[in-house]
N, CA, C and O of each residue as an XYZ file, in Angstrom:
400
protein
N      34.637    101.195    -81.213
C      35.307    100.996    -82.465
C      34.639    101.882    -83.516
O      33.470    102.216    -83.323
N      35.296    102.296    -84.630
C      34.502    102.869    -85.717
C      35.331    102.646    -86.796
O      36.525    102.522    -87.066
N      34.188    102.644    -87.335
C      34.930    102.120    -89.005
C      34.679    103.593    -90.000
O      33.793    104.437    -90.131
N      35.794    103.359    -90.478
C      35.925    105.174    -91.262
C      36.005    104.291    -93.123
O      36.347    103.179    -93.527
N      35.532    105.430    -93.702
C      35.328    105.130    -95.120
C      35.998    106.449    -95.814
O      36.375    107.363    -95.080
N      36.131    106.534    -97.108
C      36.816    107.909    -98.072
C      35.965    107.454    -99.231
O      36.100    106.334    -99.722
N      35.287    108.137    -99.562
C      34.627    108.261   -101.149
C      34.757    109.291   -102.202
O      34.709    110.518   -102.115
N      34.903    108.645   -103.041
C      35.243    110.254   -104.515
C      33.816    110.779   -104.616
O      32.851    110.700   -103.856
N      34.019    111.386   -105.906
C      32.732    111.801   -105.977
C      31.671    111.244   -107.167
O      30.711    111.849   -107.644
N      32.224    109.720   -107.525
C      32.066    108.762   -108.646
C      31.521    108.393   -107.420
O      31.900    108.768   -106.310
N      30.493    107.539   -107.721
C      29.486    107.278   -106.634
C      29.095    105.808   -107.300
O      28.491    105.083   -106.509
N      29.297    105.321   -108.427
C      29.761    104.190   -108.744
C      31.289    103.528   -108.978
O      31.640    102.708   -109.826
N      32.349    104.415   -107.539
C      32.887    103.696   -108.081
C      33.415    103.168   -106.330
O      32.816    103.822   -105.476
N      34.458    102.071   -105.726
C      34.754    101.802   -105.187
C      35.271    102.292   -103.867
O      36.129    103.060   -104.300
N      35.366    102.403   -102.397
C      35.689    103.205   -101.756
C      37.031    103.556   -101.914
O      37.809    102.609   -102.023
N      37.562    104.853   -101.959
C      38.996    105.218   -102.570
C      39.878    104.450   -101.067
O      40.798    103.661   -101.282
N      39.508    104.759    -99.767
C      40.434    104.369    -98.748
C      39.051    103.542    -97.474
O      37.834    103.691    -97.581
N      39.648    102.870    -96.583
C      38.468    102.369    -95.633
C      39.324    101.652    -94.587
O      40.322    100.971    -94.824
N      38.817    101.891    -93.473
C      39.191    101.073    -91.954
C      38.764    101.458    -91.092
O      37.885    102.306    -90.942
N      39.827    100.380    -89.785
C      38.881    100.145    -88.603
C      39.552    100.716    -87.430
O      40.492     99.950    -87.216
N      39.576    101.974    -86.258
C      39.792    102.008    -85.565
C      39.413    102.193    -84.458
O      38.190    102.331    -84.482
N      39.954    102.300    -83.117
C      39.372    102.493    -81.857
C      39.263    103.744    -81.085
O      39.147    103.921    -79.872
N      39.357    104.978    -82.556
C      39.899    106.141    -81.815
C      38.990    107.470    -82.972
O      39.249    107.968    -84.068
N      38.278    107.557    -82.330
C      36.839    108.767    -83.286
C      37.992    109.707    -83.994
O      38.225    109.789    -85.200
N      38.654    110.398    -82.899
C      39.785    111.438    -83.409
C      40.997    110.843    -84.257
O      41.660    111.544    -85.020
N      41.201    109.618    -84.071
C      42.563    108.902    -85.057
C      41.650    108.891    -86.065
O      42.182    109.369    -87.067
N      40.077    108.441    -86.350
C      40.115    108.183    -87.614
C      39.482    109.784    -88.357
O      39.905    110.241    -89.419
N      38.823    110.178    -87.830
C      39.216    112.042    -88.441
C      40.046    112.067    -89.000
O      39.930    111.887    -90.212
N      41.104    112.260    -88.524
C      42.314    112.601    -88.166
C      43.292    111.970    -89.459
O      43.957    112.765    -90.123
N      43.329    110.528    -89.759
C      43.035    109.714    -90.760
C      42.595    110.254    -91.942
O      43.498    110.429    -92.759
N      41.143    110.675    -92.403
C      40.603    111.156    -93.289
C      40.697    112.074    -94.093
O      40.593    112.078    -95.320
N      41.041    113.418    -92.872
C      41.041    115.078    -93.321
C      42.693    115.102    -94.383
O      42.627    115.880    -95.335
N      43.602    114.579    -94.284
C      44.346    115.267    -95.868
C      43.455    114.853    -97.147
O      43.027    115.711    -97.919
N      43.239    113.649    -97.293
C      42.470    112.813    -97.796
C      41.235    113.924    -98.515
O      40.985    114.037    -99.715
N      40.757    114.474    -97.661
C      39.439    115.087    -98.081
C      40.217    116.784    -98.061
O      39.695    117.512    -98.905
N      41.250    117.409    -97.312
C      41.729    118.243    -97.877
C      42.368    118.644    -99.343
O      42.521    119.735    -99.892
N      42.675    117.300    -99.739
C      43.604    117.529   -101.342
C      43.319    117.185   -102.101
O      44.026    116.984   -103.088
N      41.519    116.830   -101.943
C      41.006    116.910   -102.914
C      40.508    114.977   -103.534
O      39.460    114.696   -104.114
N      41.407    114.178   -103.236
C      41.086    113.011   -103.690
C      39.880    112.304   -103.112
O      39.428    111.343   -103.734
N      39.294    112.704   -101.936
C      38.313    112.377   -101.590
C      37.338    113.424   -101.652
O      37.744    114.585   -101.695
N      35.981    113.153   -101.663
C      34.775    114.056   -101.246
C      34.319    113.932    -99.803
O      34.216    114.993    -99.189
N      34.054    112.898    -99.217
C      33.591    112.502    -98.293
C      34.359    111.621    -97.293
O      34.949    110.623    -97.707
N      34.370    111.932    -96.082
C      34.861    110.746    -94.894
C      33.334    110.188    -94.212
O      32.416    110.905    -93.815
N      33.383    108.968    -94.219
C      31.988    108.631    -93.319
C      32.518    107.283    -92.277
O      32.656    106.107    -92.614
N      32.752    107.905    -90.918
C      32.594    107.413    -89.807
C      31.518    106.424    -89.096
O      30.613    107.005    -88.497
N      31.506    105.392    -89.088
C      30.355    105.030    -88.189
C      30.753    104.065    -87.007
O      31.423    103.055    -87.218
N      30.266    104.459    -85.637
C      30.482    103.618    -84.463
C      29.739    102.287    -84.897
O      28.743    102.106    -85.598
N      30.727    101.279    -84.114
C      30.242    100.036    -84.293
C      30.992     99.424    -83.037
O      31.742     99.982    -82.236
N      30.528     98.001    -83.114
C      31.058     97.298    -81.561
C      30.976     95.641    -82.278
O      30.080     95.238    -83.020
N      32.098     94.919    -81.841
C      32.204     93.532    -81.969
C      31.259     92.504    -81.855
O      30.774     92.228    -80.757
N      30.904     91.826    -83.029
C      29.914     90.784    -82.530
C      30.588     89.825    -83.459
O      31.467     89.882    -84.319
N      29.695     88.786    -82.851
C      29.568     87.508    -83.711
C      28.531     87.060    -85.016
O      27.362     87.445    -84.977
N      28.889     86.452    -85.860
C      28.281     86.273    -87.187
C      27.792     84.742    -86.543
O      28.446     83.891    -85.941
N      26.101     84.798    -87.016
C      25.415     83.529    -86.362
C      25.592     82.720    -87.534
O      26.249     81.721    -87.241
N      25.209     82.761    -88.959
C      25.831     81.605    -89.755
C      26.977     80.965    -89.898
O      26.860     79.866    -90.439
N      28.491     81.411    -89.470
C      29.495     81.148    -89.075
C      30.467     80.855    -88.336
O      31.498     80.203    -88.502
N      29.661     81.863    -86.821
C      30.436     82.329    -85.670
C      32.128     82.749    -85.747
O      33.138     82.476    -85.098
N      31.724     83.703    -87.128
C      33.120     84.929    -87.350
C      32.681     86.363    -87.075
O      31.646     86.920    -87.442
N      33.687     86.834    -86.355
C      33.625     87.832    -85.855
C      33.135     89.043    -86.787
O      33.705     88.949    -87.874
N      32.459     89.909    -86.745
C      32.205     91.152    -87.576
C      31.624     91.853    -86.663
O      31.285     91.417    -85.563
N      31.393     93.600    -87.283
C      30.565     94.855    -86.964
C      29.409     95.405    -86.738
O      28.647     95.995    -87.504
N      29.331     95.157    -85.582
C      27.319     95.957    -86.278
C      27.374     97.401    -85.784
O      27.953     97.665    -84.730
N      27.000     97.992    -86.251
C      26.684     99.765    -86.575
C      25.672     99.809    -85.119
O      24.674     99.106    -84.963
N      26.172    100.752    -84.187
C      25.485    101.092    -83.108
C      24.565    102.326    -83.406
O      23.946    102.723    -82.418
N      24.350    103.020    -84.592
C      23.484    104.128    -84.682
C      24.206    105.396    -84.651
O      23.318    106.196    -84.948
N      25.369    106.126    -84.458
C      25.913    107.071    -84.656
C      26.902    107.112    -85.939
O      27.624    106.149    -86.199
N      26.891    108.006    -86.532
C      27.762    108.466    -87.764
C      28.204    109.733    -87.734
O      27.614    110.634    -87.140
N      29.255    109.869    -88.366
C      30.073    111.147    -88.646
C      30.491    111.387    -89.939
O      31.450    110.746    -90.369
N      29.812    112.380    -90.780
C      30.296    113.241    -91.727
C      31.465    114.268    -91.713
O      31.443    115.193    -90.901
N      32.422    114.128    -92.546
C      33.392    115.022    -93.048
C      33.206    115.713    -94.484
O      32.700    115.373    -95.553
N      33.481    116.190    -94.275
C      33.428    117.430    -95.928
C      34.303    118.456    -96.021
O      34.448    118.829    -94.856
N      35.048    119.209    -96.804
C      35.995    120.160    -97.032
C      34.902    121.308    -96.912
O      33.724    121.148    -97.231
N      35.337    122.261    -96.507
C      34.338    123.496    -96.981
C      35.232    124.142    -97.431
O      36.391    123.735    -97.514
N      34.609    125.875    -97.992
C      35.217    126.626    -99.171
C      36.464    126.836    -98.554
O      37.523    126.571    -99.122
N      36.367    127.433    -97.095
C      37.422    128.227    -96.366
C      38.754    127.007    -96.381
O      39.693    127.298    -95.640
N      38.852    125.990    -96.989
C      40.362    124.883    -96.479
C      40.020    123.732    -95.411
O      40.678    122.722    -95.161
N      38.960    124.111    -94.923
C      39.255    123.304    -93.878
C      37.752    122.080    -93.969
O      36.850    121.961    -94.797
N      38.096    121.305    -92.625
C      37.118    119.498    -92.929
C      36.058    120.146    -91.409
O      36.512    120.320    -90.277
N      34.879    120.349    -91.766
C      33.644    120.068    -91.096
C      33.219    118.541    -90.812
O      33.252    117.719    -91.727
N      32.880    118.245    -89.705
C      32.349    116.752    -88.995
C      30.849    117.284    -88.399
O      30.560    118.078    -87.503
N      30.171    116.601    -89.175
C      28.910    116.554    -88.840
C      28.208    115.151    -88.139
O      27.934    114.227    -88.904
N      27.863    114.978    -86.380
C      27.594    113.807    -86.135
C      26.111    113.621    -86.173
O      25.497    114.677    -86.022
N      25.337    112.497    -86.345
C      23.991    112.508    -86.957
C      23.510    110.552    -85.903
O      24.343    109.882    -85.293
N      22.743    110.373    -85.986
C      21.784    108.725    -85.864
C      21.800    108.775    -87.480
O      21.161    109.506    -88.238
N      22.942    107.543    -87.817
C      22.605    106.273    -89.190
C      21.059    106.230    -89.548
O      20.623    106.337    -90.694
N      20.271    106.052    -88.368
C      18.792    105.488    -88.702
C      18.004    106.500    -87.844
O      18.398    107.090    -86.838
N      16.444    106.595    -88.644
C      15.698    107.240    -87.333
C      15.301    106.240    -86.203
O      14.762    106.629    -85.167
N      15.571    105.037    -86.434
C      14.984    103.878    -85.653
C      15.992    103.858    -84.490
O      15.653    103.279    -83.458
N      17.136    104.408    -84.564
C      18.551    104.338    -84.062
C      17.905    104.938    -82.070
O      17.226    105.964    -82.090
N      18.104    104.417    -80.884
C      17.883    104.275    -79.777
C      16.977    103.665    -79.343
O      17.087    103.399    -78.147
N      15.819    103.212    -79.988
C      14.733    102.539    -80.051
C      14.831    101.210    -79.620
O      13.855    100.499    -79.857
N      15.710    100.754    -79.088
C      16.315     98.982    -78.821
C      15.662     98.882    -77.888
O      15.719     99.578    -76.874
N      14.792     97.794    -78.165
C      14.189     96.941    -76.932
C      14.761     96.237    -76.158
O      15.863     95.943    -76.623
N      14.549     95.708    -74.991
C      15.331     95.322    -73.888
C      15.646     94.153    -74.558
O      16.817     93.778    -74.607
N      14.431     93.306    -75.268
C      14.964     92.091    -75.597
C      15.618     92.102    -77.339
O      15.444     91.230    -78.189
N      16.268     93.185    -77.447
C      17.260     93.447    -79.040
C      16.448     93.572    -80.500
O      16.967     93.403    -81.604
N      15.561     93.785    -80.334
C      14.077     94.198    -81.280
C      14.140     95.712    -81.331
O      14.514     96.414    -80.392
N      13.746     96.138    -82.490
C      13.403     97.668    -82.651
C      11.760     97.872    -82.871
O      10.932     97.198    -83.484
N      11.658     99.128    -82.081
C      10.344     99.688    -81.459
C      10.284     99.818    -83.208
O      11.133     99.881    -84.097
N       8.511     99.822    -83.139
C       8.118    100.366    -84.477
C       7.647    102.033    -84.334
O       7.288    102.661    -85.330
């Protein structure tokens, strides 16, 4: 799953567009007019996978450690840059603890 975001370039202000899909290239794909025409600055992608919420037991996201940057460059077109969210990001201990 990944959850895709659109941000201006008001950085206090609200995400302009945001959702959830099951498809890296649908949500690109999703993003780039968005960040071609100008109303957005940024697309930010991040893989995530289904869990359960322990104070509630409602369903939500947790961020598996990969992200994807979008950006317009000069030439017209949307660059995707994929990166680790965290440097801590593969570090999972067998028993769900992160290595220090």
């Amino acid at each position: 799953m990944y959850c895709w975001t659109l941000l201006t370039r008001d950085i206090g202000a609200t995400p302009y567009l945001m959702g959830v899909t099951d498809d890296l290239a649908k949500a690109q794909r999703l993003g780039e007019p968005h960040l071609l025409s100008g109303k957005a600055f940024l697309c930010h992608i991040t893989a995530v996978r289904a869990a359960m919420n322990v104070h509630g037991l409602d369903t939500c996201y947790i961020r598996t450690g990969r992200e994807w940057l979008g950006r317009c460059t000069f030439s017209g077109r949307v660059k995707w840059a994929e990166r680790e969210a965290w440097p801590w990001a593969g570090t999972m201990r067998q028993d769900g603890t992160h290595a220090t």
